[in-house]
C-alpha positions in Angstrom: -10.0 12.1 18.8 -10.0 9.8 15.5 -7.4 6.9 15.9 -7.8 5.3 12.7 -6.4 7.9 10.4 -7.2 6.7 6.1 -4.2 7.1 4.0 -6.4 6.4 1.2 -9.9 8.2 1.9 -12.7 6.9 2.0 -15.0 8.7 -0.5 -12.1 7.0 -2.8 -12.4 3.4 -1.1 -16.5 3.5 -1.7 -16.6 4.4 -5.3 -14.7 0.6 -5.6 -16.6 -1.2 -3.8 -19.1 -0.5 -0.2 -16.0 -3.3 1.0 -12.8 -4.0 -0.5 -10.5 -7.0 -1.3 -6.8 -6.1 0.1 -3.6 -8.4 -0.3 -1.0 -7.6 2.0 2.8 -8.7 0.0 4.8 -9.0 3.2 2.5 -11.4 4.6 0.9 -13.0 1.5 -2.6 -12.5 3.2 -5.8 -11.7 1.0 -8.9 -10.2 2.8 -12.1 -10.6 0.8 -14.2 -7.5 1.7 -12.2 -5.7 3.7 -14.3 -2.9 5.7 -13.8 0.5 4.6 -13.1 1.4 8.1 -10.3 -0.3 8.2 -9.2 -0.5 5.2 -6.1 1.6 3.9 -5.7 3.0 7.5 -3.3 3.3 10.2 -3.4 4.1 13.8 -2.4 8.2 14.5 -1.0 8.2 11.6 -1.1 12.3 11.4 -2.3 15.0 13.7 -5.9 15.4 14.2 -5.3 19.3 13.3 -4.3 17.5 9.4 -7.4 15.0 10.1 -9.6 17.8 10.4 -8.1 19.9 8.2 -8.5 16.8 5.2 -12.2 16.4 6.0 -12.9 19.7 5.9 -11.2 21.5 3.8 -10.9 19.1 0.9 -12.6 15.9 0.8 -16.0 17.2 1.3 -15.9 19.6 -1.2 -14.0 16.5 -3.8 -17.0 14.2 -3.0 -19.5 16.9 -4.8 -17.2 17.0 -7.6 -16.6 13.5 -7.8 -20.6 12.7 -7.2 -22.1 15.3 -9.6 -19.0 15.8 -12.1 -16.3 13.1 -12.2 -18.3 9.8 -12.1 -21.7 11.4 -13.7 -21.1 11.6 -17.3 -19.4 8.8 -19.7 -18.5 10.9 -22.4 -17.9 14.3 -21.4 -16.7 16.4 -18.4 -17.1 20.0 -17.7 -14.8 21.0 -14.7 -14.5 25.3 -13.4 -11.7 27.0 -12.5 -12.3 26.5 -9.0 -13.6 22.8 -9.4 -10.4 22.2 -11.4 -8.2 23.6 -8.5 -10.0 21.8 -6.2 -9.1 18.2 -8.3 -5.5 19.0 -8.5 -4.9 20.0 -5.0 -7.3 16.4 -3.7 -4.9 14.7 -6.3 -1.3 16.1 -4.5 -2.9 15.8 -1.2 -3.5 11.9 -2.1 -0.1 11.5 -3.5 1.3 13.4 0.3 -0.7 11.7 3.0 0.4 8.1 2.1 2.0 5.6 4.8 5.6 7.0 3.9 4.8 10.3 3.0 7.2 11.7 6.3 10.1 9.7 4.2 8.9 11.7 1.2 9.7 15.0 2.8 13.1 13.7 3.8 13.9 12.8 -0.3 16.4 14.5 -1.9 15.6 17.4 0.6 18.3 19.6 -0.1 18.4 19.3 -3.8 14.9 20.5 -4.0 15.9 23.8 -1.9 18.5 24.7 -4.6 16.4 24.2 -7.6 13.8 26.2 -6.1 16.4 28.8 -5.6 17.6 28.8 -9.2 14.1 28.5 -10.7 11.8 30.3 -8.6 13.8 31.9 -6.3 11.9 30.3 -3.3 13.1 29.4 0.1 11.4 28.0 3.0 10.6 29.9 6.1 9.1 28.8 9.7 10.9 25.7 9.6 13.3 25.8 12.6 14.2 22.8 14.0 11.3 20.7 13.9 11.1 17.0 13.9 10.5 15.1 10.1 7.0 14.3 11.3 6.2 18.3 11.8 7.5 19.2 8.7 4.8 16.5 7.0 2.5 18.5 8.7 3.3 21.4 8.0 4.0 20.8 3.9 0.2 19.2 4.2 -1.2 22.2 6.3 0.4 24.6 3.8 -1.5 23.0 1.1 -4.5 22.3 2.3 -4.8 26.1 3.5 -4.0 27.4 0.3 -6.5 28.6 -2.0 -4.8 26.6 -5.2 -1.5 25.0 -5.7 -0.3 28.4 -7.6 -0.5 30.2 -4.1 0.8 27.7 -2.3 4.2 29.3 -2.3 2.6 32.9 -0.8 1.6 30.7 2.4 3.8 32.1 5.9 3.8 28.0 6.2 5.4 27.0 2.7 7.7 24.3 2.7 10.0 24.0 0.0 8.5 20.2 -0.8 5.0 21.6 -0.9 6.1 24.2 -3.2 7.9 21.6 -5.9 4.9 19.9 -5.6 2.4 22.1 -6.7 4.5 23.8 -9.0 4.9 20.0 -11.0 0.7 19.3 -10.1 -0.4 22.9 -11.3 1.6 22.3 -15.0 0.5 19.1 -15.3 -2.6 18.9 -17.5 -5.6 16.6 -16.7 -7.1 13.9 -18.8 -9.8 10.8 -17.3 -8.7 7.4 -18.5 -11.7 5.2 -18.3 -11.4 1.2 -19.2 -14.9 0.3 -18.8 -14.7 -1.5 -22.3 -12.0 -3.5 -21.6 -13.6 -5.6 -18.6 -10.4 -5.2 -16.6 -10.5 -3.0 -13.4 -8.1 -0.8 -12.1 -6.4 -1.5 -8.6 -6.3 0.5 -5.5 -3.0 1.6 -4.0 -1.6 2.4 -0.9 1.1 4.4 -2.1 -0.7 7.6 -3.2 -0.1 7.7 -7.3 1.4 5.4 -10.0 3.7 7.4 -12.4 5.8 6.4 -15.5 9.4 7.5 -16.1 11.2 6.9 -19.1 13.5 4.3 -19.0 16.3 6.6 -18.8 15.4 7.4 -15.6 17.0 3.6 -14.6 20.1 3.7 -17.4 23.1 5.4 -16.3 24.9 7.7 -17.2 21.2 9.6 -17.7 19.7 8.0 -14.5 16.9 10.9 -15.2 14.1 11.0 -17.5 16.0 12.6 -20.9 14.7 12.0 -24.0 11.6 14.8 -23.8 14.3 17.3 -22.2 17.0 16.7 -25.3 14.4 17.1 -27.9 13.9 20.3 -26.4 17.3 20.9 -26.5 17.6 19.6 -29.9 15.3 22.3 -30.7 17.0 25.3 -29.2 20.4 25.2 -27.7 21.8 22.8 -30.4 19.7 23.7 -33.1 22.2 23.5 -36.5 22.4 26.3 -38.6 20.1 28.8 -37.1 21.0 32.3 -35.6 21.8 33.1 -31.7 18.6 35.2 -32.2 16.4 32.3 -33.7 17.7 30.3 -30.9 16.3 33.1 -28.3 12.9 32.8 -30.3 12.9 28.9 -29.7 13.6 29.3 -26.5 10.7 31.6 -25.4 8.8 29.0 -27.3 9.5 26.1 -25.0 10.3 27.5 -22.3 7.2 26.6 -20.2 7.7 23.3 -20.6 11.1 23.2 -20.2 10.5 24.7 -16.9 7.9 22.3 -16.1 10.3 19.9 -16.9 12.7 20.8 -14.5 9.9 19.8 -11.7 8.0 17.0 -13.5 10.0 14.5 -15.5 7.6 11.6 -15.8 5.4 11.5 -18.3 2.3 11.1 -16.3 1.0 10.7 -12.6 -2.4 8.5 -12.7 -5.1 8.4 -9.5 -7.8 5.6 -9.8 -10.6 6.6 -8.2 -12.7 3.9 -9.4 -12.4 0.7 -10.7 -12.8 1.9 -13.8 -11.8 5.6 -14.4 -8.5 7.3 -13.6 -7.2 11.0 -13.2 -4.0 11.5 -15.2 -2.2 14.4 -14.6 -0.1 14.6 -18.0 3.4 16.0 -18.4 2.9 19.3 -20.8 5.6 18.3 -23.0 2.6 16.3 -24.9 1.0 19.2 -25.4 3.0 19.5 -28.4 1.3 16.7 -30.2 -1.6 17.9 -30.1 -3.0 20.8 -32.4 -6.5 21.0 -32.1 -6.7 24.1 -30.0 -4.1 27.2 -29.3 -1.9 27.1 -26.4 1.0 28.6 -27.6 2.4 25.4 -28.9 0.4 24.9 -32.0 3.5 26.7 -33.9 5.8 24.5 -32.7 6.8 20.8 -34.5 5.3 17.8 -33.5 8.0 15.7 -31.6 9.5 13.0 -33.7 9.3 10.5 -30.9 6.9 9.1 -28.3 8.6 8.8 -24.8 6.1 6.8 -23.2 5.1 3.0 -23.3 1.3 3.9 -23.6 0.4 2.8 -27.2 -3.0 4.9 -27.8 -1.7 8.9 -28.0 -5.5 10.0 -28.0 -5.0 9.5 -24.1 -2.5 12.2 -24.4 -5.2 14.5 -26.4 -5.3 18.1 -24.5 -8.8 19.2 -22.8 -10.9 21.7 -24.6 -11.7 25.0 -22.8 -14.4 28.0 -22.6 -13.2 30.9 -21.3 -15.2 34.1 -20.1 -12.9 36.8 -21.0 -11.6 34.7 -24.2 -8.3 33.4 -25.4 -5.8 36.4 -26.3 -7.6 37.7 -22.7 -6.9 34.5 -20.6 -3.2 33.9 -21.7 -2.5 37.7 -21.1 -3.9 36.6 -17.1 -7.4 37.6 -17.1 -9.0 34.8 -15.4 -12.2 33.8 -13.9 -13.6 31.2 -11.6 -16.2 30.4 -14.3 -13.6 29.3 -16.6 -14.6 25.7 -18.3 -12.1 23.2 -18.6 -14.2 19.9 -20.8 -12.0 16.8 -20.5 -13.1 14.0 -22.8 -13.8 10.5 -21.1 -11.0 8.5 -22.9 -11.5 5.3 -23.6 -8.5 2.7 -23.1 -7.5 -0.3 -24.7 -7.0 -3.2 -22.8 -2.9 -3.5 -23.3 -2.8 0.2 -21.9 -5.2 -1.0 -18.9 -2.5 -3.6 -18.4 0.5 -1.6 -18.6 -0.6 0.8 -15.9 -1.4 -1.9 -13.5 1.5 -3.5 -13.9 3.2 0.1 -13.2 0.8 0.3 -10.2 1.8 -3.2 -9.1 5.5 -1.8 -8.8 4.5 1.4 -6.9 2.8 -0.8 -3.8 4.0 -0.5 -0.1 2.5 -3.0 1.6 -1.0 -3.2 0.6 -2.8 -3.0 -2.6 -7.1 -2.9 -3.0 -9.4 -4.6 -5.7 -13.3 -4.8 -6.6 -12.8 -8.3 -8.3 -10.3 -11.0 -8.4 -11.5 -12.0 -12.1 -11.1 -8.6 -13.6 -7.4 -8.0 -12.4 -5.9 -11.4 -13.1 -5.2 -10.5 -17.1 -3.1 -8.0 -15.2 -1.4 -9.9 -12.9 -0.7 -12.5 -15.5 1.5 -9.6 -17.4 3.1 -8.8 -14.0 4.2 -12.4 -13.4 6.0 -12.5 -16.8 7.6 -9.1 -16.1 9.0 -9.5 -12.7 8.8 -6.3 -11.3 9.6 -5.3 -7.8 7.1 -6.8 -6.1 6.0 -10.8 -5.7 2.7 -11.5 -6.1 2.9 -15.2 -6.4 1.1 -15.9 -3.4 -2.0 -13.8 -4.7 -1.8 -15.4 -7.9 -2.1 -19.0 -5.9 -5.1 -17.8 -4.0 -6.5 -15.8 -7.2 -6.8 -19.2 -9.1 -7.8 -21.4 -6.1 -10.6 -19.2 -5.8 -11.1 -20.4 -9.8 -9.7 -18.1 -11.5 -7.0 -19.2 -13.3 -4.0 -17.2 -14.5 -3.3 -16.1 -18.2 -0.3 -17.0 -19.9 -0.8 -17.1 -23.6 0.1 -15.7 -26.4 -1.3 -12.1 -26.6 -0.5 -12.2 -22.4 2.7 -12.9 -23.3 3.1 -10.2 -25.8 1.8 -7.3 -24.0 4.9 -8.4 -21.3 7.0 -8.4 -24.3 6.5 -4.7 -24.5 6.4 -3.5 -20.7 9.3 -4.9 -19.6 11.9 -5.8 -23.1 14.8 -8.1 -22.3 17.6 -5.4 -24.1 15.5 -1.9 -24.4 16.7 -0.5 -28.0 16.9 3.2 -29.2 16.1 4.7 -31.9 18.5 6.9 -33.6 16.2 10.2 -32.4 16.1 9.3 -28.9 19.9 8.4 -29.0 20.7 12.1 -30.4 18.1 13.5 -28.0 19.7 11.5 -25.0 23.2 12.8 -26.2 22.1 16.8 -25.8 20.8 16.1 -22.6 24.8 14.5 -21.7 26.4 17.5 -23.5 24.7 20.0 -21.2 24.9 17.9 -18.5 29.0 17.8 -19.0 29.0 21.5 -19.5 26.9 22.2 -16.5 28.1 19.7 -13.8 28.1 23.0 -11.0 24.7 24.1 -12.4 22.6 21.7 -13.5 19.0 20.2 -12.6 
């Protein structure tokens, strides 16, 4: 039986580094190269049913994609059907095998059982009364069983969290971030994915992410001077992502799996900026704001696509495993780099993971000035004992300028947008999501 159980795998660990620095923020203890064996690990942390099950079933067949796809090529990547399932479902299995991933199931538990209900008209079966750590189990067993996250829901072992789950990873569209150029590193995490919300999310009375929901809106149920019928039309027309919406408010979930190149798993609302390729949005306006604090919008660019059976053929559910999916490597400035450490820095646990001191300090220098929700001043103290001083001049002390604002402003767009997303809220206070 396996006692040490990794929370963060080990095929993820290696492509950092064969060992790892870790810095542990309750005890203000950096390791310098860590072992990978016990690194990001915890003693029976699940059953050894879901240990097997993880080996077997889905990091094995991730490593070949990883080895001969993901890390291969530094401009272009070509991803099948199948290989593309099998990323998404690695990437929600990361994000529910973390250290408080049994909490996770517990999170707004019944709230997620009556929007599946309204949405999907979903509800959990074979759940009884079992303990909080069974139903982890179970939600991971589900998933890892299933063939893709779409069928996740048809399992006899569904749980309604595994089924929000892969509903919001199977809308989400992928992008790889790479900051190679920028000669800052990304960090490992222990807490399974880094994720931005707009900063509605921590503003009441919105306390949600709003803006990309009431330009929707905006767009179709208080549209001015256009017919109940034209409002049907725009409906249909974004009613996808509207749905998706429901399920995924941020605007991105992002999974380094090397110090230098990151999965992003994109909300689909930014699809609509993009028209370089028919989706069914390329009829629809490009939004008149930009929800997210990531400066360069080619990150944001949708993939390009082959399909066997063509477009019109595809869209109408003719699909095939040899379907191509080719994701551009994206290139990142450094200030982006930044930014989604610092966001990373906020999501830590306990523990967080890097190759080099010297290539994450620019980042930590940002995070000092912010004051997130984490302290870091005791790595920062080891960081430049170890001669590496911290950053704080002018360009450091910009880029923390626009993280983390002292009064955070609207325009007058995303005030109107923020106001639709009030009205129906008011309208629908027994039926809203």
């Amino acid at each position: 039986m396996k006692i040490d159980n990794h929370y963060v795998p080990k095929l993820i660990l290696r492509r950092f580094n064969e060992r790892i620095n870790t810095f542990n923020i309750s005890t203000n203890k950096l390791t310098i190269n860590t072992s990978l064996k016990k690194a990001f690990s915890s003693k029976l942390l699940y059953s050894q049913e879901i240990e097997d099950l993880f080996n077997f079933k889905i990091e094995n067949e991730f490593a070949k994609i990883l080895d001969s796809k993901i890390l291969i090529d530094s401009e272009e990547i070509i991803l099948s059907r199948t290989e593309l399932a099998i990323t998404k479902k690695f990437l929600l299995l990361a994000m529910m095998r973390t250290v408080d991933g049994e909490s996770l199931m517990r999170h707004m538990k019944d709230e997620i059982a009556k929007v599946l209900k309204k949405t999907i008209n979903f509800e959990e079966q074979n759940v009884g009364d079992i303990t909080p750590f069974d139903y982890w189990m179970q939600t991971i067993k589900c998933i890892l069983e299933s063939s893709d996250l779409i069928n996740v829901r048809n399992h006899p072992l569904a749980t309604n969290t595994a089924v929000k789950w892969a509903t919001i990873f199977n809308a989400g569209y992928l992008s790889v971030w790479d900051s190679s150029d920028t000669g800052e590193d990304f960090i490992v995490i222990d807490n399974g994915m880094t994720s931005e919300h707009e900063s509605t999310r921590f503003i009441p009375p919105m306390n949600n992410d709003v803006i990309k929901r009431g330009y929707m809106l905006g767009q179709t149920i208080y549209a001015e001077n256009i017919s109940e019928e034209q409002k049907y039309i725009c409906i249909m027309n974004y009613k996808d992502i509207m749905f998706s919406n429901d399920f995924m408010t941020e605007n991105f979930y992002l999974f380094s799996i090397t110090r230098n190149r990151t999965l992003v798993l994109i909300n689909p609302f930014y699809r609509l900026y993009d028209k370089s390729e028919y989706e069914g949005t390329n009829h629809l306006p490009v939004p008149d704001i930009w929800p997210t604090k990531i400066k360069d919008k080619s990150l944001f660019l949708k993939n390009k696509f082959k399909y066997v059976n063509g477009i019109v053929e595809t869209l109408k559910g003719k699909i095939d495993a040899k379907d191509l999916y080719i994701y551009p490597v994206r290139k990142m400035k450094l200030e982006d780099v930044i930014y989604v450490n610092c966001l990373s820095f906020d999501r830590i646990h306990q523990v967080l993971g890097f190759s080099d001191s010297a290539r994450v300090r620019r980042s930590l220098s940002v995070y000092s000035i912010v004051k997130g929700l984490n302290n870091y001043d005791g790595l920062i103290k080891i960081i430049e004992e170890l001669g590496n001083p911290i950053i704080l001049n002018d360009n450091v002390k910009k880029i923390a300028g626009h993280i983390a604002p002292k009064v955070v402003v609207y325009g007058s767009r995303e005030k109107e947008y923020i106001d639709n997303y009030l009205r129906l809220r008011e309208t629908n206070k027994n039926n809203f999501t």
